[in-house]
PQR file of N, CA, C, O and H, with PARSE charges and radii, in Angstrom:
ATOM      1  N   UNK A   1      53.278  31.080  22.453 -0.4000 1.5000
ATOM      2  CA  UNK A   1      52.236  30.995  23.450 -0.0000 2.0000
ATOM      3  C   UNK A   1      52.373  29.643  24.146  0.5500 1.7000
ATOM      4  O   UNK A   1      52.628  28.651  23.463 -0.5500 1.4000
ATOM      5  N   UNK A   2      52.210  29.543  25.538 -0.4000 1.5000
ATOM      6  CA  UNK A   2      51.967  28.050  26.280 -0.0000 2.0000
ATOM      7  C   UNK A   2      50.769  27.883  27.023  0.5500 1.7000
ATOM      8  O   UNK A   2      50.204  28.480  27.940 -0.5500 1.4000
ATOM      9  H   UNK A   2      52.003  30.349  26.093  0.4000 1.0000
ATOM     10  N   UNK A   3      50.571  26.884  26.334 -0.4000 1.5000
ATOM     11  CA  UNK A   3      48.990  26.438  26.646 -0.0000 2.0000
ATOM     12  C   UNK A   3      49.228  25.469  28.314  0.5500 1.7000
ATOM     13  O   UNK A   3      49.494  24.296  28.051 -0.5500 1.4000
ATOM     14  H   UNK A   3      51.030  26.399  25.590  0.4000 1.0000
ATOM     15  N   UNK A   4      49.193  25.674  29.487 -0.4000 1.5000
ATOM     16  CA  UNK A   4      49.326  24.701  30.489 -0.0000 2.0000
ATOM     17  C   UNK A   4      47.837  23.891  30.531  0.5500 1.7000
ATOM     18  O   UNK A   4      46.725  24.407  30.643 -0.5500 1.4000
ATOM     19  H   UNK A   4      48.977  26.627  29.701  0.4000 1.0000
ATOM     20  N   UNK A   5      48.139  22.611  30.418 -0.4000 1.5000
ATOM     21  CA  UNK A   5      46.732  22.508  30.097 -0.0000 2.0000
ATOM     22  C   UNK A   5      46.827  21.237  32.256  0.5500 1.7000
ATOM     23  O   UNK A   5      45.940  20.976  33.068 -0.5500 1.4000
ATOM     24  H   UNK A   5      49.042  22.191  30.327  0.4000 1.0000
ATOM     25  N   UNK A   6      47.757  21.030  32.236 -0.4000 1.5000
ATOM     26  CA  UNK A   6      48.012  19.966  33.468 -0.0000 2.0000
ATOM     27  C   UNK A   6      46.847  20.137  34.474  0.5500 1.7000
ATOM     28  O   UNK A   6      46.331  21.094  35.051 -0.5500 1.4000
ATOM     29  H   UNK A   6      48.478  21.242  31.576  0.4000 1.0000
ATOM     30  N   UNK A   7      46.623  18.572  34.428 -0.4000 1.5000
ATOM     31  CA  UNK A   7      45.505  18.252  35.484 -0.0000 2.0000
ATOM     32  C   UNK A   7      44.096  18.337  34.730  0.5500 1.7000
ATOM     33  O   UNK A   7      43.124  17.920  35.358 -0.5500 1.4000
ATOM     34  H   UNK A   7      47.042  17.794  33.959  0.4000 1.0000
ATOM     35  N   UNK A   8      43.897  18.837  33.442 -0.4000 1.5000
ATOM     36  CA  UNK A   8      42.610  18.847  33.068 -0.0000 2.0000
ATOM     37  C   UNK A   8      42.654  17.287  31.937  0.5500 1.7000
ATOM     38  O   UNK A   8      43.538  16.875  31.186 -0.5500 1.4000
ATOM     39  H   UNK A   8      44.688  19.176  32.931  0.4000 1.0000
ATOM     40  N   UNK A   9      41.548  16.856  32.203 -0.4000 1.5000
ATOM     41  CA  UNK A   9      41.089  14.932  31.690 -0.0000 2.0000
ATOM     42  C   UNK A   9      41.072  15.095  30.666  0.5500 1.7000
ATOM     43  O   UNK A   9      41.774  16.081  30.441 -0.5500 1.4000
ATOM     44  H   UNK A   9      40.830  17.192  32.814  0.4000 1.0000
ATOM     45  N   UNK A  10      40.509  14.559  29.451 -0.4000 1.5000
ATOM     46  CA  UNK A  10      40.072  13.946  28.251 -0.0000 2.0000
ATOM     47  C   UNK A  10      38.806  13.755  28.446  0.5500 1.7000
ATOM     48  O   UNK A  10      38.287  12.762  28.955 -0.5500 1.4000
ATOM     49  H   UNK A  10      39.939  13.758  29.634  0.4000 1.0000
ATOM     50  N   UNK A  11      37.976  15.280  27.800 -0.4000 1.5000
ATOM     51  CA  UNK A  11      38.426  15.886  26.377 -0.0000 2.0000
ATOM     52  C   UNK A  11      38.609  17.050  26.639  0.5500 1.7000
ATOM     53  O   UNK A  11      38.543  17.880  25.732 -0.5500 1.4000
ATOM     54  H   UNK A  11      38.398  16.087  27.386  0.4000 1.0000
ATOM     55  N   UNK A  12      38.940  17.498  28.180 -0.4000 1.5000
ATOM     56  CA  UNK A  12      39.371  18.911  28.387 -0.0000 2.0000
ATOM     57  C   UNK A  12      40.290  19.511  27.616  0.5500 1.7000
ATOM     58  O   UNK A  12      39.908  20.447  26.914 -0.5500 1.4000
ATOM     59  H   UNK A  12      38.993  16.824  28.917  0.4000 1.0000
ATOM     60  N   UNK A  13      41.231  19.236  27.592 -0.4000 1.5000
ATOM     61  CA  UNK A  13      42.795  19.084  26.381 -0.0000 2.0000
ATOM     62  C   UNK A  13      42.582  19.477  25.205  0.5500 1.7000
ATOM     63  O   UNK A  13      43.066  20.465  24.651 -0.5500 1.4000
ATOM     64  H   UNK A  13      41.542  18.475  28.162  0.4000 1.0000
ATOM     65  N   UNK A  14      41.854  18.716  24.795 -0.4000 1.5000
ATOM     66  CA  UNK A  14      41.498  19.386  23.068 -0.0000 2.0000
ATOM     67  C   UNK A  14      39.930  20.133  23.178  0.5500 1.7000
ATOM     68  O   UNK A  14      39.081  20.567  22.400 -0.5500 1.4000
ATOM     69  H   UNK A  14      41.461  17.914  25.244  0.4000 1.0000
ATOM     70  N   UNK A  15      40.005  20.078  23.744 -0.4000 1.5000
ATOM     71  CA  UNK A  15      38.490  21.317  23.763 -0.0000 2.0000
ATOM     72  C   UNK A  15      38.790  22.820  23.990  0.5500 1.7000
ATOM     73  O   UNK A  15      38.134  23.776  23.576 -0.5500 1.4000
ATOM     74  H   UNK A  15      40.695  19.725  24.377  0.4000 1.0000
ATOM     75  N   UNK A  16      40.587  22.831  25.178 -0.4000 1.5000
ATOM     76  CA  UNK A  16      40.905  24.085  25.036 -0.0000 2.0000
ATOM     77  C   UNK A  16      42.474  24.372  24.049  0.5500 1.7000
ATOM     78  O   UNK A  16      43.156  25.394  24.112 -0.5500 1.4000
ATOM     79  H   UNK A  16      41.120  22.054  25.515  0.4000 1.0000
ATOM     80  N   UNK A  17      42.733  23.244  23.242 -0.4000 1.5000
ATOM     81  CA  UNK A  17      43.654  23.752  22.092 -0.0000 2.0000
ATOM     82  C   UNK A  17      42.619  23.919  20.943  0.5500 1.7000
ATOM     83  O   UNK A  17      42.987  24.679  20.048 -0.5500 1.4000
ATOM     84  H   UNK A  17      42.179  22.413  23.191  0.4000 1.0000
ATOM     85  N   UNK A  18      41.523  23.409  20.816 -0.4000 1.5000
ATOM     86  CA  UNK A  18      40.450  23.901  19.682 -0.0000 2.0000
ATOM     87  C   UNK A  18      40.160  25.323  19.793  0.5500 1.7000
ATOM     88  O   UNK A  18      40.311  25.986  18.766 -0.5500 1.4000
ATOM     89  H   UNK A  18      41.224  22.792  21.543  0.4000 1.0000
ATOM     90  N   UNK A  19      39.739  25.962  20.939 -0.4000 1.5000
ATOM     91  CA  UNK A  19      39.338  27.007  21.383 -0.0000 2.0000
ATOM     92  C   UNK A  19      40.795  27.781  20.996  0.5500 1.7000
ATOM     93  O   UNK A  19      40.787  28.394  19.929 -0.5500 1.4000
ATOM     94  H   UNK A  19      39.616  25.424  21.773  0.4000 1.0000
ATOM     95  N   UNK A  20      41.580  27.789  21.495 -0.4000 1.5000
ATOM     96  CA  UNK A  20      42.362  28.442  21.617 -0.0000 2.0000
ATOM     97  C   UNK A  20      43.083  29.040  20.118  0.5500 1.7000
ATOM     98  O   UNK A  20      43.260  30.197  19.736 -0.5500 1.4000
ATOM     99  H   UNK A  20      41.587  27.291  22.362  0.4000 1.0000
ATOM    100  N   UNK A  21      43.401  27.727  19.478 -0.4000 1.5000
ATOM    101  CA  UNK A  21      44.076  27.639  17.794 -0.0000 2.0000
ATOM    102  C   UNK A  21      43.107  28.446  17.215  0.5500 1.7000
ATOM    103  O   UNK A  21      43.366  29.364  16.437 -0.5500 1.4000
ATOM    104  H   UNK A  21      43.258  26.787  19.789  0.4000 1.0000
ATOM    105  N   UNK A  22      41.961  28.112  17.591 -0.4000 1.5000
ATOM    106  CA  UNK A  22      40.857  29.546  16.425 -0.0000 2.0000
ATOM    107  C   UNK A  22      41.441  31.029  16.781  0.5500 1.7000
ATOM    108  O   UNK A  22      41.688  31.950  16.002 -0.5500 1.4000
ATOM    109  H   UNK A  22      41.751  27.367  18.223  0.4000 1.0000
ATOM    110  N   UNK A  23      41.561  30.984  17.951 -0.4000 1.5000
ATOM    111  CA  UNK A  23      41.837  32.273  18.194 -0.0000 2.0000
ATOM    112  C   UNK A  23      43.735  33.230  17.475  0.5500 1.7000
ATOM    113  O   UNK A  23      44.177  34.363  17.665 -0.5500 1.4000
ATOM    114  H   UNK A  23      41.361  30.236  18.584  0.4000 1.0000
ATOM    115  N   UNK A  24      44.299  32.005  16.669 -0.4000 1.5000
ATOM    116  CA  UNK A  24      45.491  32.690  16.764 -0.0000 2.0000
ATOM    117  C   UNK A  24      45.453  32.740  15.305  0.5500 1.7000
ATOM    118  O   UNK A  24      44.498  32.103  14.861 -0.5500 1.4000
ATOM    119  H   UNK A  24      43.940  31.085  16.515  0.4000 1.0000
ATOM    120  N   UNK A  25      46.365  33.429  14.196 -0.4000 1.5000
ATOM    121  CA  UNK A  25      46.671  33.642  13.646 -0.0000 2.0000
ATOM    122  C   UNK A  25      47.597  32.360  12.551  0.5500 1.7000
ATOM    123  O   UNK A  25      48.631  31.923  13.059 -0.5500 1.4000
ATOM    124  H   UNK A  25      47.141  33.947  14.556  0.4000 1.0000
ATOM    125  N   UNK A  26      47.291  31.923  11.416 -0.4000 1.5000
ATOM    126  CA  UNK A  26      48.143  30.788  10.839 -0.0000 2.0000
ATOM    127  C   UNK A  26      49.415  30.855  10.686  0.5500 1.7000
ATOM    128  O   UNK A  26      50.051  31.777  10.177 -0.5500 1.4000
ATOM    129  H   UNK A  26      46.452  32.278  11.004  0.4000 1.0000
ATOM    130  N   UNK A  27      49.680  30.189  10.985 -0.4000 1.5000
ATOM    131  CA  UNK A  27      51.652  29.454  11.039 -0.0000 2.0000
ATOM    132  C   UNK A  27      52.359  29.981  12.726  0.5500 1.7000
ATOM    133  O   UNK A  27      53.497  29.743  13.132 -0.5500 1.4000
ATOM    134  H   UNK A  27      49.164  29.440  11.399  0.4000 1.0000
ATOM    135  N   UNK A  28      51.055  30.877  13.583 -0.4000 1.5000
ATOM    136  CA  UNK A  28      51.135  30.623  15.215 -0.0000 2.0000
ATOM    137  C   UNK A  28      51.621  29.313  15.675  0.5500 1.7000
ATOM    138  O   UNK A  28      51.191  28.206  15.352 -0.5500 1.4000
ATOM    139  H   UNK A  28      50.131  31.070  13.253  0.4000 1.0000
ATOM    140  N   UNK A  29      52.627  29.617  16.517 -0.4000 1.5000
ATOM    141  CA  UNK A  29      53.038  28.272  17.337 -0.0000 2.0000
ATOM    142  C   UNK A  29      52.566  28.313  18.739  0.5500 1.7000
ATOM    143  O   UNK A  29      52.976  29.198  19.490 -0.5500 1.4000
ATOM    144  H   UNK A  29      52.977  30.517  16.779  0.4000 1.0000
ATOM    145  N   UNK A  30      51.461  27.122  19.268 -0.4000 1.5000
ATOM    146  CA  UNK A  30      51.685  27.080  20.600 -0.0000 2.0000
ATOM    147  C   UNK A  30      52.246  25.852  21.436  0.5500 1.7000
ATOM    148  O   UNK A  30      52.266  24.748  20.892 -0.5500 1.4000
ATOM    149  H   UNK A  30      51.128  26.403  18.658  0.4000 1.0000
ATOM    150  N   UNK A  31      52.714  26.007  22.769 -0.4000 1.5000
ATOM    151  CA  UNK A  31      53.691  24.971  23.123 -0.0000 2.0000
ATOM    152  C   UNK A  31      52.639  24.794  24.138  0.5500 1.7000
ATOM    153  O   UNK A  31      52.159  25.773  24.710 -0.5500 1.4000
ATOM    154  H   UNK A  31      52.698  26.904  23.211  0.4000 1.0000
ATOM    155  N   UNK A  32      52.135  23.199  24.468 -0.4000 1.5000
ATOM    156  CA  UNK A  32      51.067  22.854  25.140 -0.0000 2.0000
ATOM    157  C   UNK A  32      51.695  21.670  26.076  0.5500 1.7000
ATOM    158  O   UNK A  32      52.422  20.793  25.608 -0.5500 1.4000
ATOM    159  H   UNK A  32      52.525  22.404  24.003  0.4000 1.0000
ATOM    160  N   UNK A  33      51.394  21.737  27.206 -0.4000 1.5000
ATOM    161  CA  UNK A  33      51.814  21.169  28.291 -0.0000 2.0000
ATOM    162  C   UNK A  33      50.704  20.489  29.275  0.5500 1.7000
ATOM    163  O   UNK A  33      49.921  21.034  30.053 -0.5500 1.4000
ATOM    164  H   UNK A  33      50.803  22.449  27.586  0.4000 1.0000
ATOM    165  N   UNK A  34      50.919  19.029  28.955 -0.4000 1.5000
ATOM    166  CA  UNK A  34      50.064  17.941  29.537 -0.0000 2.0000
ATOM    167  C   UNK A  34      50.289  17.235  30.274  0.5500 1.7000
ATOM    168  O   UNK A  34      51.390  16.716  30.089 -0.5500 1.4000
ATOM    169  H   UNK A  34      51.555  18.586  28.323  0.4000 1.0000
ATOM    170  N   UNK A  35      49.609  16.786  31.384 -0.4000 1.5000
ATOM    171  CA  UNK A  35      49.873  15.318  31.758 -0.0000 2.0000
ATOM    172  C   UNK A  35      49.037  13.958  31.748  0.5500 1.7000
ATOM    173  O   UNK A  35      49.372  12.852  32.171 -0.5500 1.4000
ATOM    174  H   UNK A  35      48.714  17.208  31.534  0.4000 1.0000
ATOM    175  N   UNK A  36      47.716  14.412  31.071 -0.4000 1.5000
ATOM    176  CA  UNK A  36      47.280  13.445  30.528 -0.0000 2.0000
ATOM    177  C   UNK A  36      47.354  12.388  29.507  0.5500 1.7000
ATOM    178  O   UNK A  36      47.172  12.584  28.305 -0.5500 1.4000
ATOM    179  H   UNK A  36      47.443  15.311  30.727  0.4000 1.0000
ATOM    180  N   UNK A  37      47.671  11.090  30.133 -0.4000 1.5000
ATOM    181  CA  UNK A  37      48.191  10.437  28.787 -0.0000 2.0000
ATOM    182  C   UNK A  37      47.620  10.240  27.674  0.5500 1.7000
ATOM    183  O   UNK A  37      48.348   9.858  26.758 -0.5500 1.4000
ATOM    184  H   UNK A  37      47.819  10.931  31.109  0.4000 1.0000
ATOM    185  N   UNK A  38      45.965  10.456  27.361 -0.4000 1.5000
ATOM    186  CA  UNK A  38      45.397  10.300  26.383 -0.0000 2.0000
ATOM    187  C   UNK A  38      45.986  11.539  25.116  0.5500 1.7000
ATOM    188  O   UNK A  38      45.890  11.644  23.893 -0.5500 1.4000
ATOM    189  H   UNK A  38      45.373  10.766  28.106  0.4000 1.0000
ATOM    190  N   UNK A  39      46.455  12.129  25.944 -0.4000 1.5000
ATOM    191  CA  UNK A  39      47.093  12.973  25.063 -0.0000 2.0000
ATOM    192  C   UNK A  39      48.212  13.130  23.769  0.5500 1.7000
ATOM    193  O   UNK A  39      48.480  13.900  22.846 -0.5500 1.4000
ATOM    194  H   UNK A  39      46.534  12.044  26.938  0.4000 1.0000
ATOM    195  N   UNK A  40      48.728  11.660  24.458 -0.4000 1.5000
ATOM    196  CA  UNK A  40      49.939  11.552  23.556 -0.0000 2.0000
ATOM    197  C   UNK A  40      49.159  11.146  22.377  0.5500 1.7000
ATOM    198  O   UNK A  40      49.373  11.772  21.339 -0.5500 1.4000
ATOM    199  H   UNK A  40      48.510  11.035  25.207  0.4000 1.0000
ATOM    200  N   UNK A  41      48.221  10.124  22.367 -0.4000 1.5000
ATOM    201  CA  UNK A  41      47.220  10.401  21.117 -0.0000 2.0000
ATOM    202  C   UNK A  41      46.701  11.078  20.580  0.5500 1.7000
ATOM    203  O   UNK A  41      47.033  11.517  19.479 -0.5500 1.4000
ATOM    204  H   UNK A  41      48.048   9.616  23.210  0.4000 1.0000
ATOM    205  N   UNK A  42      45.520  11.424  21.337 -0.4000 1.5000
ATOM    206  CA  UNK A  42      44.594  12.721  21.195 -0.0000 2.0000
ATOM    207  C   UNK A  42      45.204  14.138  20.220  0.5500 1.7000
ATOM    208  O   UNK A  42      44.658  14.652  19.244 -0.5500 1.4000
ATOM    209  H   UNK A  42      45.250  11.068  22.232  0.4000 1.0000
ATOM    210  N   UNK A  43      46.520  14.522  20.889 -0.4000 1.5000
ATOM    211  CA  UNK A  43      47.208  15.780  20.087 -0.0000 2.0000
ATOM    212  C   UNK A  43      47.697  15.526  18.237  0.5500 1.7000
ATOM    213  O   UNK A  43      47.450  16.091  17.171 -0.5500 1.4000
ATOM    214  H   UNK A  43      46.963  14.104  21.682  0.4000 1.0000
ATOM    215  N   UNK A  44      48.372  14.535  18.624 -0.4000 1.5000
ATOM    216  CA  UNK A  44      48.651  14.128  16.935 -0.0000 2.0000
ATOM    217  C   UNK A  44      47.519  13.675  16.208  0.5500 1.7000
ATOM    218  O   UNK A  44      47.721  13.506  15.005 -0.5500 1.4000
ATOM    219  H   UNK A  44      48.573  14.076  19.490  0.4000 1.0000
ATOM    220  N   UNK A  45      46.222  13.403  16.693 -0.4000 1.5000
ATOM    221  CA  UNK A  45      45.145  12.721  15.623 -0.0000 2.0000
ATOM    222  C   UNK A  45      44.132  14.621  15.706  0.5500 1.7000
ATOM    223  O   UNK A  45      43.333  14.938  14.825 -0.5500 1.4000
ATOM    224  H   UNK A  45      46.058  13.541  17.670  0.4000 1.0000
ATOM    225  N   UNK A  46      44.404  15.382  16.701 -0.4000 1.5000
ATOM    226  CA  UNK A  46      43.650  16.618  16.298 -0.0000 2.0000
ATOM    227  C   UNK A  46      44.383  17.029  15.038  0.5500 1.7000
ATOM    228  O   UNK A  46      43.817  17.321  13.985 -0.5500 1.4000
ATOM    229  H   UNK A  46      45.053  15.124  17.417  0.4000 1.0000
ATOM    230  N   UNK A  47      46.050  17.026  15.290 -0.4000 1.5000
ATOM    231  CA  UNK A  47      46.441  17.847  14.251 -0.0000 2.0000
ATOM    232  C   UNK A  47      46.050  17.526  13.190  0.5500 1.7000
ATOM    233  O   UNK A  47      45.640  18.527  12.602 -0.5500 1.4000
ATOM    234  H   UNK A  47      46.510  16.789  16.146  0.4000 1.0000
ATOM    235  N   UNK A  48      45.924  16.396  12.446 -0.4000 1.5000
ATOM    236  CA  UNK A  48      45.762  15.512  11.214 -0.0000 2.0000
ATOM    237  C   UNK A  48      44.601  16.088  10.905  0.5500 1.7000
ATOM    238  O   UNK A  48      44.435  16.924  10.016 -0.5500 1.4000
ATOM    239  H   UNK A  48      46.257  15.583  12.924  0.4000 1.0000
ATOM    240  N   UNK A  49      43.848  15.682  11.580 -0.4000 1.5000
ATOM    241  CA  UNK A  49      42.356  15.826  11.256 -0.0000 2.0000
ATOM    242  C   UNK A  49      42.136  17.255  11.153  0.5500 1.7000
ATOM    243  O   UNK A  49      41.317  17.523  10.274 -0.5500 1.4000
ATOM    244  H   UNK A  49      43.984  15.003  12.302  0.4000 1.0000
ATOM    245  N   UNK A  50      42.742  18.553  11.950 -0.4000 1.5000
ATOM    246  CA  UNK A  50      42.582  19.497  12.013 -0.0000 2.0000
ATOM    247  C   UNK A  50      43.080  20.654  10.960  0.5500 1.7000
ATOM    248  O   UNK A  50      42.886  21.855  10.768 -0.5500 1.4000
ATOM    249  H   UNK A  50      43.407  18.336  12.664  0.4000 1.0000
ATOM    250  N   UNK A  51      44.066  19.252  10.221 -0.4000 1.5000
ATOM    251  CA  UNK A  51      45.381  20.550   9.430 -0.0000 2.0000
ATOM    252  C   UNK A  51      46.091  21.342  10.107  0.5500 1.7000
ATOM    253  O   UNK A  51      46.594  22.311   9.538 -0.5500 1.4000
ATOM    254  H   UNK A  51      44.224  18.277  10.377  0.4000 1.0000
ATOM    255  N   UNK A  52      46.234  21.189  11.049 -0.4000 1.5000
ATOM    256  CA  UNK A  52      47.673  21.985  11.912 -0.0000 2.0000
ATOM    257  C   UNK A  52      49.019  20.607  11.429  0.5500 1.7000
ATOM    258  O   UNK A  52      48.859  19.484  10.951 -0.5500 1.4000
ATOM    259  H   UNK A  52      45.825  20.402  11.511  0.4000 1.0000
ATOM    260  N   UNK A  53      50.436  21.457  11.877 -0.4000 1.5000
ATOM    261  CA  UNK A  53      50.947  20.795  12.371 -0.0000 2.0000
ATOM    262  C   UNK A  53      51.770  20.680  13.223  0.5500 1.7000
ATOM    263  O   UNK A  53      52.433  21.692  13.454 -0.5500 1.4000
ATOM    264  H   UNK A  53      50.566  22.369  12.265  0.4000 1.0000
ATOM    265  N   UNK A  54      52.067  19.435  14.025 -0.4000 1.5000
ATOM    266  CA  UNK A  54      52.792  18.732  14.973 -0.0000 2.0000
ATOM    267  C   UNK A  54      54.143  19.023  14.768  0.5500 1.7000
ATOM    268  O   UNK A  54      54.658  18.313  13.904 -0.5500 1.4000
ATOM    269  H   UNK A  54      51.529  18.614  13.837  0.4000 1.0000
ATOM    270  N   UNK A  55      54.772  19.727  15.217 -0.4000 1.5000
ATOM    271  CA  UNK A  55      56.118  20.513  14.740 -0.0000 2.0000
ATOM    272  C   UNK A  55      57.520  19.640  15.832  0.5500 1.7000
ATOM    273  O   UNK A  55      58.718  19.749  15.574 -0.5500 1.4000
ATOM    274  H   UNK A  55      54.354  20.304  15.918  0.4000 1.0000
ATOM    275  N   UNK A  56      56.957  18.834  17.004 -0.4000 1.5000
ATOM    276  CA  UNK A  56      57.551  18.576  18.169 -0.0000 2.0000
ATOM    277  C   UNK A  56      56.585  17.973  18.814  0.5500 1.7000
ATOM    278  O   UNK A  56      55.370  18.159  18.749 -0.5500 1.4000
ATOM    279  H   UNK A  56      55.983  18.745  17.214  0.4000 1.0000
ATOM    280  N   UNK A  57      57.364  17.044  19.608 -0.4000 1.5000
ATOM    281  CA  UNK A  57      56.468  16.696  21.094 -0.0000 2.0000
ATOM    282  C   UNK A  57      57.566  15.730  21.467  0.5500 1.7000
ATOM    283  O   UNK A  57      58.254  14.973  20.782 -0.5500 1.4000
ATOM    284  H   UNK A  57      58.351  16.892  19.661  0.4000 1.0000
ATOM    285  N   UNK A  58      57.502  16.099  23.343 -0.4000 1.5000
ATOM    286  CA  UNK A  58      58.334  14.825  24.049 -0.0000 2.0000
ATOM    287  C   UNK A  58      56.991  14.184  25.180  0.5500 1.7000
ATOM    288  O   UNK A  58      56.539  14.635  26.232 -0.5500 1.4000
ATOM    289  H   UNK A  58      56.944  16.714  23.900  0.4000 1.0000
ATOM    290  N   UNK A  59      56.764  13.336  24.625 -0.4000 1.5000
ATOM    291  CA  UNK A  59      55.915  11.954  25.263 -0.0000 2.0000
ATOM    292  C   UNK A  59      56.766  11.323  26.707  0.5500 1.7000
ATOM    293  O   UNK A  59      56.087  11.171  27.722 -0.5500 1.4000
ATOM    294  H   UNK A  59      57.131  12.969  23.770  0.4000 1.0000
ATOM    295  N   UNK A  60      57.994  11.033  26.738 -0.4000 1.5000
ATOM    296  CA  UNK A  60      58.891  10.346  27.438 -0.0000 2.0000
ATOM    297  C   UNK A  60      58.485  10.194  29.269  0.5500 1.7000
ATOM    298  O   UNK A  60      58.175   9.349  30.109 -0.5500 1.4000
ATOM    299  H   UNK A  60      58.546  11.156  25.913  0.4000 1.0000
ATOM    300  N   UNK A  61      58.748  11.640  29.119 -0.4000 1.5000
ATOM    301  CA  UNK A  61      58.328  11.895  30.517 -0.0000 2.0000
ATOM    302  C   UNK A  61      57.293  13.247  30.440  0.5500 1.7000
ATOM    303  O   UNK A  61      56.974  13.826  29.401 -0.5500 1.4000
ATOM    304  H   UNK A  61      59.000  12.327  28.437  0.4000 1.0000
ATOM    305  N   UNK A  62      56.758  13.671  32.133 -0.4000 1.5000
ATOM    306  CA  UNK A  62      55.309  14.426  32.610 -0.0000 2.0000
ATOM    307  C   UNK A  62      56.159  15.808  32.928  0.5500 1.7000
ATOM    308  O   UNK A  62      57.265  16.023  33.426 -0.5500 1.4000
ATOM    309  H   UNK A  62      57.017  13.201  32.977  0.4000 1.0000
ATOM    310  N   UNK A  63      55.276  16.503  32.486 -0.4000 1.5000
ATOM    311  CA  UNK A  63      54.436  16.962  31.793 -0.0000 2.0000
ATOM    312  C   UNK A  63      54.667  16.611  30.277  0.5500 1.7000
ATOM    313  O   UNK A  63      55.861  16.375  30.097 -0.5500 1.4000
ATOM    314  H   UNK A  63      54.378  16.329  32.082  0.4000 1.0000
ATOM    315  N   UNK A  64      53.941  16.501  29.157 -0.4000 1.5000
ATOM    316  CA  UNK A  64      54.341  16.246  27.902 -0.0000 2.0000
ATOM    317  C   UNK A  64      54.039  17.905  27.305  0.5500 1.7000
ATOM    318  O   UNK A  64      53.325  18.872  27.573 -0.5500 1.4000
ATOM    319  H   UNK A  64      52.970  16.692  29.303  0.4000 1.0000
ATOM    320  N   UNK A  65      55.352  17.391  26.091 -0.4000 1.5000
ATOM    321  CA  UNK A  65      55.437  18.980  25.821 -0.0000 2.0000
ATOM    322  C   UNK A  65      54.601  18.416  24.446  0.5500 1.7000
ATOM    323  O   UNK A  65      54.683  17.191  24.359 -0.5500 1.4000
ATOM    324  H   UNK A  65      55.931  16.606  25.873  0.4000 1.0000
ATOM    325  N   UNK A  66      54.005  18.901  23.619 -0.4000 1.5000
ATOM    326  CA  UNK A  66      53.550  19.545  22.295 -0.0000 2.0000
ATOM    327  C   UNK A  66      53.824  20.877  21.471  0.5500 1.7000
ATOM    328  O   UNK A  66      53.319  21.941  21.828 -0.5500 1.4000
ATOM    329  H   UNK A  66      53.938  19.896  23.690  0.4000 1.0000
ATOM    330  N   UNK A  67      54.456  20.797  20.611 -0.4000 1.5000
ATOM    331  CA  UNK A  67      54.370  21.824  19.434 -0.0000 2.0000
ATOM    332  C   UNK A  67      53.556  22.161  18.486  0.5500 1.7000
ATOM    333  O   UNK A  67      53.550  21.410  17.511 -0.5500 1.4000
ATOM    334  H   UNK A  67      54.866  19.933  20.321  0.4000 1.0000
ATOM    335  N   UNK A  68      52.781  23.173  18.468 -0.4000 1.5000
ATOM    336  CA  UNK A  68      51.428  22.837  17.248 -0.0000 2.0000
ATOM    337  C   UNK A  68      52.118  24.147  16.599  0.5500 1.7000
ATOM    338  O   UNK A  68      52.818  24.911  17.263 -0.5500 1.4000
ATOM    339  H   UNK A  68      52.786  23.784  19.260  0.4000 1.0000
ATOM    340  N   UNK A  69      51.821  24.328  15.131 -0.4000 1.5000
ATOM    341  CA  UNK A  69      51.722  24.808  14.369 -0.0000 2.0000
ATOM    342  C   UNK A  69      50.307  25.081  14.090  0.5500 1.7000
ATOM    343  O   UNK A  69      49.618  24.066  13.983 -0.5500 1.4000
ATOM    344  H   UNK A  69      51.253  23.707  14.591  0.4000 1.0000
ATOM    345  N   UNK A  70      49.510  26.571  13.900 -0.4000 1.5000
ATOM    346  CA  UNK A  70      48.533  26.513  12.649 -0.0000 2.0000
ATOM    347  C   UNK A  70      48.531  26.507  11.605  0.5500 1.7000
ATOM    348  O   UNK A  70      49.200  27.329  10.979 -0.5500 1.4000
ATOM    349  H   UNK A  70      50.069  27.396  13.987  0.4000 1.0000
ATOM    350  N   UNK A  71      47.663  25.434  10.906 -0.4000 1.5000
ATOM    351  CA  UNK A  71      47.450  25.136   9.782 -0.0000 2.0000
ATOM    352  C   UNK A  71      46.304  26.390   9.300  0.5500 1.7000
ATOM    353  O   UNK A  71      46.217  27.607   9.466 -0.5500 1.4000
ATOM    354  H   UNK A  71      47.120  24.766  11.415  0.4000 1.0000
ATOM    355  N   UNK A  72      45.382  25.156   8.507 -0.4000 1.5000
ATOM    356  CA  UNK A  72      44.336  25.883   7.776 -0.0000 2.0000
ATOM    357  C   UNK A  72      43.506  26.761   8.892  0.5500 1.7000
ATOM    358  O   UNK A  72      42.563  27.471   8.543 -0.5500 1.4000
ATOM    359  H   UNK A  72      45.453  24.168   8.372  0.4000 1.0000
TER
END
């Protein structure tokens, strides 16, 4: 699944990979696509906290990609 999340701020971003990760099934992968930079944070401290995991991500350059895994 790809989540385009581009152009939406902080805490838009994780308000619709929260929403979304409930909705899928565990060990679901979605590939999430940002250009908000709070993100490069924001994504790795949901996973932690969330029990997913961070399987990938390129920060480098825009759009940033993310790999989530569901966890618990």
């Amino acid at each position: 699944m790809i989540l385009n999340l581009i152009g939406l701020r902080c805490p838009e971003p994780i308000m619709v990979i929260r929403k979304t990760i409930r909705n899928i099934k565990k060990n679901e992968k979605i590939l999430v696509l940002s250009d908000d930079p709070a993100t490069k944070r924001d994504i790795p401290n949901f996973c932690y906290f969330m029990e997913h995991q961070l399987l990938k991500h390129e920060i480098t350059i825009k759009p940033y990609r993310f790999l989530l895994k569901k966890g618990l």
